[in-house]
C-alpha positions as CSV (number, residue, x, y, z in Angstrom):
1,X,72.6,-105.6,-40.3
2,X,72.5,-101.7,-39.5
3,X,75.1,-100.7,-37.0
4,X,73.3,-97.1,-35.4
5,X,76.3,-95.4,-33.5
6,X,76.5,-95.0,-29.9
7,X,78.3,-92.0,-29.0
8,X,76.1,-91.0,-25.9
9,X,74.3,-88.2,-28.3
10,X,72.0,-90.4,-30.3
11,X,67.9,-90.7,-30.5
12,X,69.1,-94.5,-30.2
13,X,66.1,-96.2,-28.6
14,X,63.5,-94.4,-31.2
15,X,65.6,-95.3,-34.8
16,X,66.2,-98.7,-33.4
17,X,62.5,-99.7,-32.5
18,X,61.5,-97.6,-36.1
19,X,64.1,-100.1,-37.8
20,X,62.1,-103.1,-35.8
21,X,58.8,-101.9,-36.9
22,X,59.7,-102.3,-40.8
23,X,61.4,-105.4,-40.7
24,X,64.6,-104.5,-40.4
25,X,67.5,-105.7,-38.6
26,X,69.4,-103.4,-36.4
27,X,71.8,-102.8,-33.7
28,X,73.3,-100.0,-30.9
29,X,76.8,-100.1,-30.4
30,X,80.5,-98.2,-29.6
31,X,81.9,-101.7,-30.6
32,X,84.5,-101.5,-33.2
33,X,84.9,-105.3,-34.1
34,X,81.0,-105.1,-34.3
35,X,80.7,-101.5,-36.8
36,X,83.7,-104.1,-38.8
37,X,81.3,-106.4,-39.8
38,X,77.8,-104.4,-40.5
39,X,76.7,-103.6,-43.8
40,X,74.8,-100.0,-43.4
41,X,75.4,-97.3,-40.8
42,X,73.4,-94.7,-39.5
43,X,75.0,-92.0,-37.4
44,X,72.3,-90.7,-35.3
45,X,72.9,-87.4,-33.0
46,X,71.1,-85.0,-30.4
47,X,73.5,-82.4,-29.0
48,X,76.7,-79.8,-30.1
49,X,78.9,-80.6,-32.9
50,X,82.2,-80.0,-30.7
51,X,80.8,-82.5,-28.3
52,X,79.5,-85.1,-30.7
53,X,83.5,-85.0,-32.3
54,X,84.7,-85.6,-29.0
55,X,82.3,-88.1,-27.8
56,X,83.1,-90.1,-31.1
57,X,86.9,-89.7,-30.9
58,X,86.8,-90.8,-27.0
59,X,84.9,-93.7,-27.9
60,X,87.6,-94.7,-30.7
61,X,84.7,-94.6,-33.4
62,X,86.6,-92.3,-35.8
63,X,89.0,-94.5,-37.1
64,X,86.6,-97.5,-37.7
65,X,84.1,-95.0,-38.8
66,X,86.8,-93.8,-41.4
67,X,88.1,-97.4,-42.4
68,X,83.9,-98.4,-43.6
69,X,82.6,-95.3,-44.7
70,X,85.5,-93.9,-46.9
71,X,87.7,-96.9,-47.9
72,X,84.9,-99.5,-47.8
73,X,82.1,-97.5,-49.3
74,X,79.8,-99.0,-46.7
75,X,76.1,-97.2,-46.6
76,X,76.0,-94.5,-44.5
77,X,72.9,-92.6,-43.1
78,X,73.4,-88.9,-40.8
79,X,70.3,-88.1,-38.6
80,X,70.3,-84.5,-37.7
81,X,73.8,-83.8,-35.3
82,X,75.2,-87.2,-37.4
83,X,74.6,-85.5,-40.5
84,X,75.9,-82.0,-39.4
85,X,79.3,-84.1,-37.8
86,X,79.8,-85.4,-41.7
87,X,80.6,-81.5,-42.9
88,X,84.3,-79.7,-42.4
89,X,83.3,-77.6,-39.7
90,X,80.7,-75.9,-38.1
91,X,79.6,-72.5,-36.9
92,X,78.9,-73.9,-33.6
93,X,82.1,-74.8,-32.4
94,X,85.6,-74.7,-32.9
95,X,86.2,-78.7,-33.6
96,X,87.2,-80.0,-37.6
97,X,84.3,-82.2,-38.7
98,X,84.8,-85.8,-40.3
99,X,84.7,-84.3,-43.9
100,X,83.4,-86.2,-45.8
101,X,81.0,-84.2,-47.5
102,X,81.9,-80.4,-49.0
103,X,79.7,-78.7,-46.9
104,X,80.3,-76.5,-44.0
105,X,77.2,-76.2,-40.8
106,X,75.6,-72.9,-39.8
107,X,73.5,-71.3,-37.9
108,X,70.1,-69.5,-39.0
109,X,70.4,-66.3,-39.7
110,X,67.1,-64.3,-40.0
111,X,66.8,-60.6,-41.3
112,X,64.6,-57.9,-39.8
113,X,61.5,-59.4,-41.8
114,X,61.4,-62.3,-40.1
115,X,63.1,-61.9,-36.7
116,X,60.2,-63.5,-35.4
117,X,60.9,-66.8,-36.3
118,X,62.0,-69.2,-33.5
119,X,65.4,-70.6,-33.7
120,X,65.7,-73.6,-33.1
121,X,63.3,-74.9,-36.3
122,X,60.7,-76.9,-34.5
123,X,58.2,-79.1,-35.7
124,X,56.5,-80.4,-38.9
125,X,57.6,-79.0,-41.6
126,X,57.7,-80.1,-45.3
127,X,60.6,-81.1,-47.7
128,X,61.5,-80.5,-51.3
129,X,62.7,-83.2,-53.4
130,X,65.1,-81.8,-55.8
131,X,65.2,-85.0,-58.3
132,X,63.1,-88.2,-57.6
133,X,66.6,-90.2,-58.7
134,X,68.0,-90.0,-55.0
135,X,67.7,-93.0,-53.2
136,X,66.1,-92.1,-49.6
137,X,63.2,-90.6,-51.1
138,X,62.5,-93.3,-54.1
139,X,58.7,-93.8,-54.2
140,X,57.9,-91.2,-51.1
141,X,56.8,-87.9,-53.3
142,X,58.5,-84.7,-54.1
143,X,56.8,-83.1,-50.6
144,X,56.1,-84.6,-47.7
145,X,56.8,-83.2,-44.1
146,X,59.1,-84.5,-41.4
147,X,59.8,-83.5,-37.9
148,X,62.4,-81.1,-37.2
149,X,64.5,-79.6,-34.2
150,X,67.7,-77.8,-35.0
151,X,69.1,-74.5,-34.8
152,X,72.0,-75.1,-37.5
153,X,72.0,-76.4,-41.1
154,X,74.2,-77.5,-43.6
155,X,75.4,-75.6,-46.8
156,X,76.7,-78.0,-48.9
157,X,79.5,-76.3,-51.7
158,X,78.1,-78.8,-54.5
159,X,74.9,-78.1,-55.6
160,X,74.2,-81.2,-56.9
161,X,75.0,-82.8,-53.5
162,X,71.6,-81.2,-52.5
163,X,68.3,-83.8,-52.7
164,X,66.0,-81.7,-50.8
165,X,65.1,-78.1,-49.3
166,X,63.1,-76.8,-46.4
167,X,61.9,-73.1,-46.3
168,X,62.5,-71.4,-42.5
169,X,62.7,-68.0,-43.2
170,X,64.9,-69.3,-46.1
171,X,65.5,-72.1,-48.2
172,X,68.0,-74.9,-46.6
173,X,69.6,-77.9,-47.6
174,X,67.7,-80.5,-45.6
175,X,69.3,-83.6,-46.7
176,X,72.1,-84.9,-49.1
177,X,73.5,-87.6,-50.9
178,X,76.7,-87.9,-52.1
179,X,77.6,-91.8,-53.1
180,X,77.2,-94.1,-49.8
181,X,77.2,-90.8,-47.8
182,X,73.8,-89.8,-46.8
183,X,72.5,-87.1,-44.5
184,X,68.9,-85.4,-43.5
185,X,68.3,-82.8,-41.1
186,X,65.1,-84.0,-40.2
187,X,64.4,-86.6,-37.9
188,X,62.7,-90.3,-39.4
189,X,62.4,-91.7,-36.9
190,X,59.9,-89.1,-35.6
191,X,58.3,-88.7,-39.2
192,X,55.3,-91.6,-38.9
193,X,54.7,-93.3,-42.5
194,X,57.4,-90.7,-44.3
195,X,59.8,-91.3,-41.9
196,X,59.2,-95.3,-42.1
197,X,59.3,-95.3,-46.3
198,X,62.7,-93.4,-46.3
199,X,64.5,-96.1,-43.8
200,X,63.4,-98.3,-45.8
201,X,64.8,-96.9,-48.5
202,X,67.5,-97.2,-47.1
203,X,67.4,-100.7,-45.6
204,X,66.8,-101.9,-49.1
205,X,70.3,-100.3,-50.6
């Protein structure tokens, strides 16, 4: 069973049905005793990083969130704001992230040669697979294109926590692994047959 977080600033309805379509099963929830007894997590998220903090510290989700990601090493997947929340901080706000991966959240920054770019990143755009060893993208291809809408990104302090780049006016980590902690920028659930392969990827943990 997948727990996907409700904190109010989640592409819920979308990941859930995706999760239905290949088989999987799935559910959304706040509910601590519920989060306690799932075996994968994904931490979805639409929004600011100060607000998505708050949202989960209102909702009491931190401490549970804490207890099964970091002490019980329970499979962990951040969609877009989810995977920004798992840095130290970002550039966005003021709030301390959860931490749990060495990376900090930014926002682009374009030079005078390519000032026309639109912030935020929107759209198709393709990925590329640092090493075909990761688990989300076992089987997928070393580029492929997802969907995209952000106006910050990661940059993680290890390298090697890295599985994938994106070029917008510069290269950017677009998702990461780091043991049960997983993140992608990109949205899956948006991403048709890509999308569908790497959830199931990570279903099949």
């Amino acid at each position: 069973m997948v727990a996907i977080i409700d904190y109010g600033m989640g592409n819920n309805g979308s990941i859930l049905n995706m999760i239905k379509a290949i088989g999987g099963n799935a559910v959304v929830t706040s509910d601590p005793d519920v989060i306690d007894k799932v075996d994968k997590i994904i931490l979805p998220g639409v929004g600011s990083f100060d607000n998505g903090m708050l949202n989960l510290a209102k909702r009491g989700l931190t401490p549970i969130l804490i207890d099964k990601v970091i002490h019980r090493k329970t499979p962990v997947l951040g969609i877009c704001l989810g995977m920004q929340l798992m840095t130290k901080c970002s550039g966005e706000g003021v709030t301390t992230g959860l931490g749990w991966v060495d990376a900090e959240t930014v926002r682009f920054r374009f030079g005078e040669e390519n000032k026309r770019l639109k912030i935020p990143h929107m759209g198709w755009n393709t990925i590329r697979v640092l090493r075909e060893s990761n688990i989300l993208f076992k089987n997928i291809g070393t580029e492929t294109k997802y969907y995209f809408v952000h106006s910050y990104h990661l940059v993680c302090n290890n390298q090697e926590d890295v599985t994938s780049t994106t070029f917008h006016g510069y290269e950017f980590a677009s998702s990461f692994e780091s043991g049960n902690i997983m993140g992608v920028q990109f949205h899956p659930e948006k991403s048709h047959k890509y999308g569908k392969n790497l959830l199931m990827n990570f279903l099949g943990i």
